[in-house]
py3Dmol code that shows the C-alpha trace and the ligand (Angstrom):
import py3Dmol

protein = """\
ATOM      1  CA  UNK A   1      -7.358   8.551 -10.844  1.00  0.00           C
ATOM      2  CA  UNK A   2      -7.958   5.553 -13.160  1.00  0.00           C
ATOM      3  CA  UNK A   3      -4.848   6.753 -14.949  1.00  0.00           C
ATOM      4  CA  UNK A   4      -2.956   5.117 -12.520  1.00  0.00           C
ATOM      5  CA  UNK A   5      -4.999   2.057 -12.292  1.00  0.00           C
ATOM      6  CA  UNK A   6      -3.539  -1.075 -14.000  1.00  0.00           C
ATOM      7  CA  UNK A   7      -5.992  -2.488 -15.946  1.00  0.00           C
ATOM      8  CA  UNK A   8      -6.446  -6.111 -15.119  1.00  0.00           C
ATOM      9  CA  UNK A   9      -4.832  -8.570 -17.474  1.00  0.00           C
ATOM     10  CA  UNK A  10      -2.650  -5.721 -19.359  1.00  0.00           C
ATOM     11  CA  UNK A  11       0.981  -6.073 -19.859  1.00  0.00           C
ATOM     12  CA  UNK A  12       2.738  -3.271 -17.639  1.00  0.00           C
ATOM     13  CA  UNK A  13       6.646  -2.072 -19.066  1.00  0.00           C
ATOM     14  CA  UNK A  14       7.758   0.700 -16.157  1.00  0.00           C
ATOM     15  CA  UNK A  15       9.344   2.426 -18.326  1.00  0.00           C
ATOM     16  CA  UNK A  16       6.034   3.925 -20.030  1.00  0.00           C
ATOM     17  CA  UNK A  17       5.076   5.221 -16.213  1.00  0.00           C
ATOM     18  CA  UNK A  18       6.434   8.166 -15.820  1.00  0.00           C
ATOM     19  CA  UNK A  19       7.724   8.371 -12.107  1.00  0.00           C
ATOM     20  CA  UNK A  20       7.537  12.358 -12.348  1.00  0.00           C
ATOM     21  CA  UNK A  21       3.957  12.597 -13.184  1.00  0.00           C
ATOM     22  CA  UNK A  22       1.816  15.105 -11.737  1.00  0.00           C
ATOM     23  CA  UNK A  23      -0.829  15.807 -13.912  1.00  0.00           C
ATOM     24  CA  UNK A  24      -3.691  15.301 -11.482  1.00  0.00           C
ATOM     25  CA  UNK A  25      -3.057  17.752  -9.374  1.00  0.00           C
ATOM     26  CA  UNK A  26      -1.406  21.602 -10.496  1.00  0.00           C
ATOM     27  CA  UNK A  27      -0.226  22.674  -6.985  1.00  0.00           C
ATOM     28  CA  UNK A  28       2.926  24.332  -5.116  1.00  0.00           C
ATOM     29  CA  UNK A  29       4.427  22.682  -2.528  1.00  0.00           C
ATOM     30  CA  UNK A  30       2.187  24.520   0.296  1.00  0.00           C
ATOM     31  CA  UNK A  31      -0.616  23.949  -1.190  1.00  0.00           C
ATOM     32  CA  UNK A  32       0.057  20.319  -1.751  1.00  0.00           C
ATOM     33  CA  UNK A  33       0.349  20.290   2.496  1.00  0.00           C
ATOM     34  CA  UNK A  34      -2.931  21.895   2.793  1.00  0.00           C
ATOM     35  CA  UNK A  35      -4.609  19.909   0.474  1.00  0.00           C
ATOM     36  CA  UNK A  36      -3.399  16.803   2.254  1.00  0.00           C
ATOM     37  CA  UNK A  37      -3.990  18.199   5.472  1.00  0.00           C
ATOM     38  CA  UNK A  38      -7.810  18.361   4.579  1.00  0.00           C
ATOM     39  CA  UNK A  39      -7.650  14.837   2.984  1.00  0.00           C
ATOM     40  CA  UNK A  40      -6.574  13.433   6.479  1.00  0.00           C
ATOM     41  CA  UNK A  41      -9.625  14.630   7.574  1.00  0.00           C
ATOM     42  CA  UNK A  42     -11.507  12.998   5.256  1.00  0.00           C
ATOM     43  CA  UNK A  43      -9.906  10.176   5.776  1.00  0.00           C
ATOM     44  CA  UNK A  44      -9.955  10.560   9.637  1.00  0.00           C
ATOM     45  CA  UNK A  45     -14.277  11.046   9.503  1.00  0.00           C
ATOM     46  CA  UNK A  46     -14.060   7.636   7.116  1.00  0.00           C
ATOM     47  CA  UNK A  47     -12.138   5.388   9.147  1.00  0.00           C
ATOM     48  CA  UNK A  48     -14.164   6.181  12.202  1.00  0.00           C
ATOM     49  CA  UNK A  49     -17.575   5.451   9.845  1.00  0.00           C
ATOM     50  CA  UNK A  50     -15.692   2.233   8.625  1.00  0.00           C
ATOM     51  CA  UNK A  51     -15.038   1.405  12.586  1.00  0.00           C
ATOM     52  CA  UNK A  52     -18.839   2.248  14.067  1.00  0.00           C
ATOM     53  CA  UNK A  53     -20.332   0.002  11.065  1.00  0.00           C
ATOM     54  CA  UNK A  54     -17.841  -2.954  11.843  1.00  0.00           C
ATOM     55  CA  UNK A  55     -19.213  -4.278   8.320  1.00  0.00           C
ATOM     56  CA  UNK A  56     -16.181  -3.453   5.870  1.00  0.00           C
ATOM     57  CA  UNK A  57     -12.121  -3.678   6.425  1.00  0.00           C
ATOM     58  CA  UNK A  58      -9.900  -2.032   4.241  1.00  0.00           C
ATOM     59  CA  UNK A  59      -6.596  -3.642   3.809  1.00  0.00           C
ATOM     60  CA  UNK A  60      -3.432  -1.476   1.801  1.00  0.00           C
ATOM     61  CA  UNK A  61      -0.771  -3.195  -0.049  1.00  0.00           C
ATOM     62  CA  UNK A  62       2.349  -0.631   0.125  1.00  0.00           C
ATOM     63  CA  UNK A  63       5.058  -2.180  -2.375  1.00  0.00           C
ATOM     64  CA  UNK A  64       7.875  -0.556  -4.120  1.00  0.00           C
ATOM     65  CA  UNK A  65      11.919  -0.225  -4.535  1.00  0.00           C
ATOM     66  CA  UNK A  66      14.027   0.525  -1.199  1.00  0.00           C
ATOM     67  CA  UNK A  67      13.474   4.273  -0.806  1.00  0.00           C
ATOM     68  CA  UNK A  68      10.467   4.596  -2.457  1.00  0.00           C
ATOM     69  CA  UNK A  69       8.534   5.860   0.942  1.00  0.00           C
ATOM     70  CA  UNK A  70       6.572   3.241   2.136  1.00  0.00           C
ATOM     71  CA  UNK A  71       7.130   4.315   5.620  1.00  0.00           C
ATOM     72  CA  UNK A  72       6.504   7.976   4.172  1.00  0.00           C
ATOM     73  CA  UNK A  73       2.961   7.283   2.778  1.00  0.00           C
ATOM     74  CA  UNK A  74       2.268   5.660   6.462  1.00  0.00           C
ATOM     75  CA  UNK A  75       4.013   8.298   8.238  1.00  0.00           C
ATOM     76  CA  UNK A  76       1.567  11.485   6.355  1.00  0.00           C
ATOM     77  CA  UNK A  77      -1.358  10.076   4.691  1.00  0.00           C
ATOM     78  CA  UNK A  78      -2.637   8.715   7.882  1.00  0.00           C
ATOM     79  CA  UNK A  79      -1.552  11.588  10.059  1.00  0.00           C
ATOM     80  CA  UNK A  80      -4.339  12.416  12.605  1.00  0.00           C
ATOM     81  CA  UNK A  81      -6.546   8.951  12.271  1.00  0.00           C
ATOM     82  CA  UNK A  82      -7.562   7.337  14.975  1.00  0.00           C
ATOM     83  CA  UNK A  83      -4.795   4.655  15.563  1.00  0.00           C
ATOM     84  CA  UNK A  84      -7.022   2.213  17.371  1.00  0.00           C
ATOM     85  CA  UNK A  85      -8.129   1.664  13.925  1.00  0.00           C
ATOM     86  CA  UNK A  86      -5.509   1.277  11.821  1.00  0.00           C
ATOM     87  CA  UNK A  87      -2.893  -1.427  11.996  1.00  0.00           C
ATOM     88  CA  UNK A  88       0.471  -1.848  10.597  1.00  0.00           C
ATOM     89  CA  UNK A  89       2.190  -5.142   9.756  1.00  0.00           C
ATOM     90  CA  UNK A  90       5.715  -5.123   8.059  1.00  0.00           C
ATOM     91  CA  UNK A  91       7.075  -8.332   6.551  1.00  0.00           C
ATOM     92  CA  UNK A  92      10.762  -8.767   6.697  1.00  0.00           C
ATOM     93  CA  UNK A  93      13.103 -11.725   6.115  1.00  0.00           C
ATOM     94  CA  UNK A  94      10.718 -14.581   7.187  1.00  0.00           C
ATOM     95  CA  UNK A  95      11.209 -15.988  10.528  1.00  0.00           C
ATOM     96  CA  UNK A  96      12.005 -20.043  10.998  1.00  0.00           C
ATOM     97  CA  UNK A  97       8.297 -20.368  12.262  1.00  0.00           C
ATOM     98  CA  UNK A  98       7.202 -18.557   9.113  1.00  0.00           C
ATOM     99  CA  UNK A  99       9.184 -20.484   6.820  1.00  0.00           C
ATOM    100  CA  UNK A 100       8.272 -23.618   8.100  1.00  0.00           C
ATOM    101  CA  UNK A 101       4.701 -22.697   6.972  1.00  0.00           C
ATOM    102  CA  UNK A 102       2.834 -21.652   3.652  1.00  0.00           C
ATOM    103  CA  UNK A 103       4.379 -18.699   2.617  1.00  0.00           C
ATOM    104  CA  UNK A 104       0.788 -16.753   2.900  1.00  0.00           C
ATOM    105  CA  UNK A 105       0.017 -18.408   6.671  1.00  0.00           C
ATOM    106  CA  UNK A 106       1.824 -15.289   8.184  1.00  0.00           C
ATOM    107  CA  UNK A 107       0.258 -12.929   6.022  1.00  0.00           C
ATOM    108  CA  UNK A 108      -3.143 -14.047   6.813  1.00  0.00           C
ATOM    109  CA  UNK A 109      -2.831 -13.996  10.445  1.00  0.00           C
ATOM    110  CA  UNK A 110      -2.294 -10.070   9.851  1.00  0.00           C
ATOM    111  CA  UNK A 111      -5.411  -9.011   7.811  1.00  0.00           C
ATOM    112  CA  UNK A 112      -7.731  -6.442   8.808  1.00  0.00           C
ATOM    113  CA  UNK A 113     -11.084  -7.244  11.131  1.00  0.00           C
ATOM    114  CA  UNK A 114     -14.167  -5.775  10.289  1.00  0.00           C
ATOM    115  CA  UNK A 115     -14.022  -2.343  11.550  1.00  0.00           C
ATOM    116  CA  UNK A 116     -10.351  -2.501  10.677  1.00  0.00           C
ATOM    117  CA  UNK A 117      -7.585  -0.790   8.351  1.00  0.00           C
ATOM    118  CA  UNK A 118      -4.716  -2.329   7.836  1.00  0.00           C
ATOM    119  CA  UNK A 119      -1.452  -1.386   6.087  1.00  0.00           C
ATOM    120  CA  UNK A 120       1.082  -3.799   4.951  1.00  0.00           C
ATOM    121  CA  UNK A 121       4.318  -2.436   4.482  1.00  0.00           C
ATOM    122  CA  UNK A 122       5.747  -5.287   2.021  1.00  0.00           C
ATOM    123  CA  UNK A 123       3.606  -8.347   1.470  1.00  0.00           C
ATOM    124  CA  UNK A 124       2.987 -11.956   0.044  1.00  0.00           C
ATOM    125  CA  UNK A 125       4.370 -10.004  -2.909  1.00  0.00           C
ATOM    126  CA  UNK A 126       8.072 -10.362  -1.576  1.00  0.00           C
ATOM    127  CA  UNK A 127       7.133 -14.315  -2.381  1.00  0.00           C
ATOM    128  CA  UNK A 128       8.104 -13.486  -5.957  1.00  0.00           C
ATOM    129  CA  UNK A 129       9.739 -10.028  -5.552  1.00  0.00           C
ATOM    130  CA  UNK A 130      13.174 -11.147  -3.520  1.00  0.00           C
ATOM    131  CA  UNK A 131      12.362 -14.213  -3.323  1.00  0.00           C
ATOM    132  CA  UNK A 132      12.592 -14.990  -7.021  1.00  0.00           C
ATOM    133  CA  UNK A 133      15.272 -12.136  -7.530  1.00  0.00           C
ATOM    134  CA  UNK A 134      17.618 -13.979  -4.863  1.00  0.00           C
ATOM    135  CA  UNK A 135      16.436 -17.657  -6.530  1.00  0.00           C
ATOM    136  CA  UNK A 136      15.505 -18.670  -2.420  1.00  0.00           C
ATOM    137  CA  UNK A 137      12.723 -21.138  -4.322  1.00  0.00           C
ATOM    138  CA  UNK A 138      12.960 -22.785  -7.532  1.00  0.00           C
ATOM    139  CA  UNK A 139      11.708 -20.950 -10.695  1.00  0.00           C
ATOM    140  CA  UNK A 140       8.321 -23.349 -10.576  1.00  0.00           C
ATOM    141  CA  UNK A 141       7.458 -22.734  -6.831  1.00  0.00           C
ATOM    142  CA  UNK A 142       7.335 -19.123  -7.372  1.00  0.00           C
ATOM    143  CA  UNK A 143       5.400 -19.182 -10.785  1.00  0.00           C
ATOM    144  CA  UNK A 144       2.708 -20.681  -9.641  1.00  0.00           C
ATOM    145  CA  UNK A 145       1.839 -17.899  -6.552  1.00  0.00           C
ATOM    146  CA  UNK A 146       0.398 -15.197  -8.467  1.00  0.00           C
ATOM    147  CA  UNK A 147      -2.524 -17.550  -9.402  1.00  0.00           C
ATOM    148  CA  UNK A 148      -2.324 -18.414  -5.766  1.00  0.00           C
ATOM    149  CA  UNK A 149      -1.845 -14.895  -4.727  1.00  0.00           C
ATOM    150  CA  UNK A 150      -4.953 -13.794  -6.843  1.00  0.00           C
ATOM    151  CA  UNK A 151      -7.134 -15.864  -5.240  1.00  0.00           C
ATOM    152  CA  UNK A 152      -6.175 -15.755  -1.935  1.00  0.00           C
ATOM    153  CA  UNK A 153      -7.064 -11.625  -2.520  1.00  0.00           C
ATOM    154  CA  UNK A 154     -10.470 -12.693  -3.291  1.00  0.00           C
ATOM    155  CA  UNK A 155     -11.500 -14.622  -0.958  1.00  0.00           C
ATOM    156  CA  UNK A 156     -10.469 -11.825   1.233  1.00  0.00           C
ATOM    157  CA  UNK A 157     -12.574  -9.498  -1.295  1.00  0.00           C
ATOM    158  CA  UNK A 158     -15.478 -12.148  -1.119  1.00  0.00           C
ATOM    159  CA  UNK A 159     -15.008 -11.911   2.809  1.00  0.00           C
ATOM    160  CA  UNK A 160     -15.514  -8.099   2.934  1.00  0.00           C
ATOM    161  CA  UNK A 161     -12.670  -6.763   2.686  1.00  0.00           C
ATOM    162  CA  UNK A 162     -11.572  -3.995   0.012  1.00  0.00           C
ATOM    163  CA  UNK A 163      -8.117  -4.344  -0.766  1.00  0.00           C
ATOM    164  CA  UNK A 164      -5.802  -1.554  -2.646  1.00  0.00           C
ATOM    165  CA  UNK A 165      -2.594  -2.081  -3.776  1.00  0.00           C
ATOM    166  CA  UNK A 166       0.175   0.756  -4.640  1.00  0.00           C
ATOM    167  CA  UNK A 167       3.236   0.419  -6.077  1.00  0.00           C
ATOM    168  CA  UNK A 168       5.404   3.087  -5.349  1.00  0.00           C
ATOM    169  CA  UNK A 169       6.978   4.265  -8.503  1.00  0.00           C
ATOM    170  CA  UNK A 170      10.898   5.755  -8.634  1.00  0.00           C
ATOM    171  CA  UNK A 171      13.483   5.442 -10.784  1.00  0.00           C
ATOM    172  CA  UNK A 172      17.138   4.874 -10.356  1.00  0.00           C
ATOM    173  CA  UNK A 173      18.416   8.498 -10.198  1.00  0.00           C
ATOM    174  CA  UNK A 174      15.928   9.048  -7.462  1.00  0.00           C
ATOM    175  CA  UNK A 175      16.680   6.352  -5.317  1.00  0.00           C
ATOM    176  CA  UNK A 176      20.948   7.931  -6.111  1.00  0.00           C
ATOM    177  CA  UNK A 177      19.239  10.785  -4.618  1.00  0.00           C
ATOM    178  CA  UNK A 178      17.511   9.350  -1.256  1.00  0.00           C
ATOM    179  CA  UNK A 179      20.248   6.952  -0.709  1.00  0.00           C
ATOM    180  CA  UNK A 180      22.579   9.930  -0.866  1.00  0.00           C
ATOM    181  CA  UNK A 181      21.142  11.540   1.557  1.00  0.00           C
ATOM    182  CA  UNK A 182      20.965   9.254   4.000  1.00  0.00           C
ATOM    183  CA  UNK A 183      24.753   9.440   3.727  1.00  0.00           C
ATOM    184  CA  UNK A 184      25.137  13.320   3.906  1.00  0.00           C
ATOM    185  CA  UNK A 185      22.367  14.271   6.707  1.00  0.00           C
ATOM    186  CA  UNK A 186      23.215  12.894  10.232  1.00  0.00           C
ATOM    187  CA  UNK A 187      19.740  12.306  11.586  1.00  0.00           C
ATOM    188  CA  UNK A 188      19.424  10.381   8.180  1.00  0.00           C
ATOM    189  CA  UNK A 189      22.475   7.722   8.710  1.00  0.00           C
ATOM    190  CA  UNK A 190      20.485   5.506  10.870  1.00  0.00           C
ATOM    191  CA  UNK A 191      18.123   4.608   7.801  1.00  0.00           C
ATOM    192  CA  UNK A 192      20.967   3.588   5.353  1.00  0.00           C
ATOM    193  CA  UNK A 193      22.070  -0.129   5.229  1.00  0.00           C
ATOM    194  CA  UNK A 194      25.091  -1.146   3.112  1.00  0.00           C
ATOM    195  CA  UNK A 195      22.756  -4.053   1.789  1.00  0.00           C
ATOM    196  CA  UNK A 196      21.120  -1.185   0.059  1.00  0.00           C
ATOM    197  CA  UNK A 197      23.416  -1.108  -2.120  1.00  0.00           C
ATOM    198  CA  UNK A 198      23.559  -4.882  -3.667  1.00  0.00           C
ATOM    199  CA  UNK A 199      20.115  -4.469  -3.653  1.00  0.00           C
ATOM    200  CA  UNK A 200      20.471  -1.422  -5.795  1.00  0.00           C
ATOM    201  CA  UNK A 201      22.780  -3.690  -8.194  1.00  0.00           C
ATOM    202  CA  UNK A 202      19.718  -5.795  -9.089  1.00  0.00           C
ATOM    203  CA  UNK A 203      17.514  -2.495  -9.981  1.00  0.00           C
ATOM    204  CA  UNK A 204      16.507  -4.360 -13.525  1.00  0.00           C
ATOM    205  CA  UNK A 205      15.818  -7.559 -12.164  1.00  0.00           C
ATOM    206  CA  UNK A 206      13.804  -6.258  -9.356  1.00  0.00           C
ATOM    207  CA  UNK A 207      11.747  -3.749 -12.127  1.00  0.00           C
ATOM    208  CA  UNK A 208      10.795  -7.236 -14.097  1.00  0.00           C
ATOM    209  CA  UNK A 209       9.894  -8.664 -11.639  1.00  0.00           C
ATOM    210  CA  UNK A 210       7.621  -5.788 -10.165  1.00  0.00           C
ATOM    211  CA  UNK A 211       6.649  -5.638 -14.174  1.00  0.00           C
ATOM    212  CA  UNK A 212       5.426  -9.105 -13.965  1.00  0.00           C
ATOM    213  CA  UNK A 213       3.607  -8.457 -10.400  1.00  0.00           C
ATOM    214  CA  UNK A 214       1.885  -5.429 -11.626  1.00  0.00           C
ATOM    215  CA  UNK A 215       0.561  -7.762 -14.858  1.00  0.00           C
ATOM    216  CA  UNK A 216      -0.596 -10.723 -13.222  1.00  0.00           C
ATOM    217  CA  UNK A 217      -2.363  -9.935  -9.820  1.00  0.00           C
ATOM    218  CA  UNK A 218      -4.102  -6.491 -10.888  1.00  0.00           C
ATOM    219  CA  UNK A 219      -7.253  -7.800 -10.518  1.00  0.00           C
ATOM    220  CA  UNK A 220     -11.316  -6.422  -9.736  1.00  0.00           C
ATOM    221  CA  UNK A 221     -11.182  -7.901  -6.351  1.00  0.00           C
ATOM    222  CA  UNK A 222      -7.999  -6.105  -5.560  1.00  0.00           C
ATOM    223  CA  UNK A 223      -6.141  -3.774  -8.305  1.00  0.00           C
ATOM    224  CA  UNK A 224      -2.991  -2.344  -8.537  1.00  0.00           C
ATOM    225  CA  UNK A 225      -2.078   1.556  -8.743  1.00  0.00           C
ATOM    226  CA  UNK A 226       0.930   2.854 -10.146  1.00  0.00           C
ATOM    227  CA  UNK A 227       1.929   6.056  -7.997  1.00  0.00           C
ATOM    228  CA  UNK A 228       4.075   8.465  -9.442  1.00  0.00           C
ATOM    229  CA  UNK A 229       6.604   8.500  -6.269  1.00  0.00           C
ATOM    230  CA  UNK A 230       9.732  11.045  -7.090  1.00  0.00           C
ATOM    231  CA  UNK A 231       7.845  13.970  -5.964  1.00  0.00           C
ATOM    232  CA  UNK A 232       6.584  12.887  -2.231  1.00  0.00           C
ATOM    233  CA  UNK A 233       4.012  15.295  -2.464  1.00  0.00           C
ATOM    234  CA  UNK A 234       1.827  13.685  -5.133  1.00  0.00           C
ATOM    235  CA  UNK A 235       2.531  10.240  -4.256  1.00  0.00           C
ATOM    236  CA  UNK A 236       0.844  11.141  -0.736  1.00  0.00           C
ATOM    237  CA  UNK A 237      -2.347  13.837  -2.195  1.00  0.00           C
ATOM    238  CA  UNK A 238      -2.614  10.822  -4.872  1.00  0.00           C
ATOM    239  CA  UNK A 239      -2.460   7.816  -2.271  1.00  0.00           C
ATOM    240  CA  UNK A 240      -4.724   9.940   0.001  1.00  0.00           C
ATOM    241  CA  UNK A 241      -7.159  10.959  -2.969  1.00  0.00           C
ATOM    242  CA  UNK A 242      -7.765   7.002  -3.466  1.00  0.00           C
ATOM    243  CA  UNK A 243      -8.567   6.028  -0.336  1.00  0.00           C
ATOM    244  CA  UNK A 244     -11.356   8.614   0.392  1.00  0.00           C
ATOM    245  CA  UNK A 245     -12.505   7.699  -3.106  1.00  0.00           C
ATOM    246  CA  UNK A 246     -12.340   4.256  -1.888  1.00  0.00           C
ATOM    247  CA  UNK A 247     -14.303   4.238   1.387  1.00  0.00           C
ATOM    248  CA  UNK A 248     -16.854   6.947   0.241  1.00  0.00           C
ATOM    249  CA  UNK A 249     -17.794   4.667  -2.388  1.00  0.00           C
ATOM    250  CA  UNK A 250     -18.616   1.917   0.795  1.00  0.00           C
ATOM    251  CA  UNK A 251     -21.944   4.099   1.254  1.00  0.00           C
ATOM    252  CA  UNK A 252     -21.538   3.482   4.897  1.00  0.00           C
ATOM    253  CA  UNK A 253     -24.056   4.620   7.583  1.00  0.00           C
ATOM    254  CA  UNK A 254     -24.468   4.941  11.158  1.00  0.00           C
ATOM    255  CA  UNK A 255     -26.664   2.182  12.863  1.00  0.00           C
ATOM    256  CA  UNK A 256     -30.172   2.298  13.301  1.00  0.00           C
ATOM    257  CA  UNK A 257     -31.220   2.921  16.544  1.00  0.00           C
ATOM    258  CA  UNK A 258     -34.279   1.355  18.246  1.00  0.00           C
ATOM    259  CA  UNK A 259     -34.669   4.381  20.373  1.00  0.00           C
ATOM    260  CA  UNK A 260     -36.018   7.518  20.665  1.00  0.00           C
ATOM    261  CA  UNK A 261     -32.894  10.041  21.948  1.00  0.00           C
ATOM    262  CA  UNK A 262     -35.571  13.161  22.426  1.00  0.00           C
ATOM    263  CA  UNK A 263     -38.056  10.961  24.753  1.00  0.00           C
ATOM    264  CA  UNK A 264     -35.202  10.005  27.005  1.00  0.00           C
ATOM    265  CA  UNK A 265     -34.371  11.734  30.418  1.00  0.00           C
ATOM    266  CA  UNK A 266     -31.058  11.221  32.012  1.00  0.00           C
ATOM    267  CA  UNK A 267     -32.123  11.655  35.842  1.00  0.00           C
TER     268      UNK A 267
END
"""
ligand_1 = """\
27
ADP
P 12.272 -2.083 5.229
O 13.263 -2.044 4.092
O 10.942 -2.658 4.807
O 12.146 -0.790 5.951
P 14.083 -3.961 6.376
O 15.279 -3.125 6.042
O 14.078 -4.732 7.649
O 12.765 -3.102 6.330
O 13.849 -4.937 5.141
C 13.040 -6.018 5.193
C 13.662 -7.049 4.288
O 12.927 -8.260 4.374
C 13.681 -6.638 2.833
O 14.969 -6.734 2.314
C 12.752 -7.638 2.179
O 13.107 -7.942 0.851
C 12.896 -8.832 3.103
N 11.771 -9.753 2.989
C 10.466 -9.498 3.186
N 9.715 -10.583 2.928
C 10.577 -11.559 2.548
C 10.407 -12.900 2.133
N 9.210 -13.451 2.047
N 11.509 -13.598 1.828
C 12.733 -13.036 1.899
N 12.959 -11.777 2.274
C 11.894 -11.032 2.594
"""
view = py3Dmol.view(width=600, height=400)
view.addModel(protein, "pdb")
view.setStyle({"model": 0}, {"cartoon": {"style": "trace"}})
view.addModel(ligand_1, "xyz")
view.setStyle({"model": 1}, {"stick": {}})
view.zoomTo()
view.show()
């Protein structure tokens, strides 16, 4: 899976990651739902592990163009966990409360306990994704917050918490494709918004920035993946794959207990 890890300090161009990819795993399409079927009971077993310790929290960065499936990763690579232990917090267009803060107060109010996994659906990364697309701050407020950005992730890491970040990797035609769709299928119109398409405009601006992102805050404390993202399937098996990876390398164990469970008799 380190094939999809970016290395920290290397210089990422998109268009060298190929958004097609599948080369980790050789499956059909039913036995890509099988395979993730058993990985959400992997998962399912870890989160309740990570949640009886209460010593680790596991917080998910889910970034990527409009369309890319952040709300798909959420929706089927955490199918069947317990949901009193995983949290979701979407960002959207800051609030006047929120802007009349630090742009990171409202994202640290939202990350995980110990015991806790949380999934953010966009991020402090929107704080030089649209942000410096649209030019809301000047060009020197929003230089300087990957260096902020980067170590505001590891004092978090420092803290106990293992952080993951995925971008969600699809090109152009692709999002044609999903966009498209929300058009043609009925049940789909509710999920397309005109502003969509402006956004779509911007595609190159929005993959330099994400370039420059993926460059300067991959770091040891909390890296960035790259996840091949036009075929559904392996963007979820791969996203999945990661995160049991991820918390089986946390060694966790049950408590001790200061008891003896055979000598006791329930009367
Ligand atoms: P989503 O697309 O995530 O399903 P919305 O359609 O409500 O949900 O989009 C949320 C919007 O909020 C996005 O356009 C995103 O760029 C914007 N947004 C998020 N964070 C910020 C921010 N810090 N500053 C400006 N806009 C932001």
């Amino acid at each position: 899976m380190d094939r999809y890890l970016v290395k920290p300090g290397k210089k990422i161009k998109l268009d060298e990651w190929d958004p097609n990819d599948k080369s980790l795993f050789d499956l059909e399409k039913d036995e890509a739902e099988d395979a993730l079927i058993k990985l959400n009971n992997k998962l399912e077993k870890l989160q309740e592990m990570l949640y009886i310790e209460q010593k680790h929290s596991l917080l998910i960065i889910l970034q990527g163009m409009d369309t890319s499936g952040k709300d798909g990763v959420i929706r089927h690579v955490f199918d069947g966990v317990n949901p009193q232990g995983v949290r979701v917090a979407s960002f959207k267009v800051p609030t006047a409360e929120e802007l009349a803060h630090d742009y990171l107060w409202r994202i640290h109010k939202q990350t995980p306990r110990k015991g806790e996994i949380v999934i953010f659906n966009r991020s402090q990364y929107e704080d030089v994704l649209v942000v410096r697309v649209h030019s809301l701050v000047p060009e020197d407020v929003w230089k300087k917050r990957y260096e902020q950005i980067n170590a505001f992730e590891k004092t978090l890491a420092e803290s106990g918490t293992t952080i993951l970040k995925f971008y969600l990797h699809i090109d152009k035609d692709e999002q044609k494709d999903r966009l498209q769709a929300r058009l043609d299928e009925p049940d789909k119109n509710w999920k397309f918004n005109p502003g969509d398409l402006e956004e779509r405009k911007l595609w190159p601006e929005y993959q330099k920035a994400y370039e420059d992102v993926l460059s300067k805050t991959s770091t040891e404390a909390a890296p960035w993946y790259v996840i091949p993202a036009n075929r559904k399937w392996y963007r979820n098996l791969l996203i999945g794959e990661i995160l049991v990876e991820t918390l089986k390398n946390l060694d966790m164990q049950l408590p001790e207990i200061d008891f003896n469970p055979k000598e006791i008799v329930i009367e």
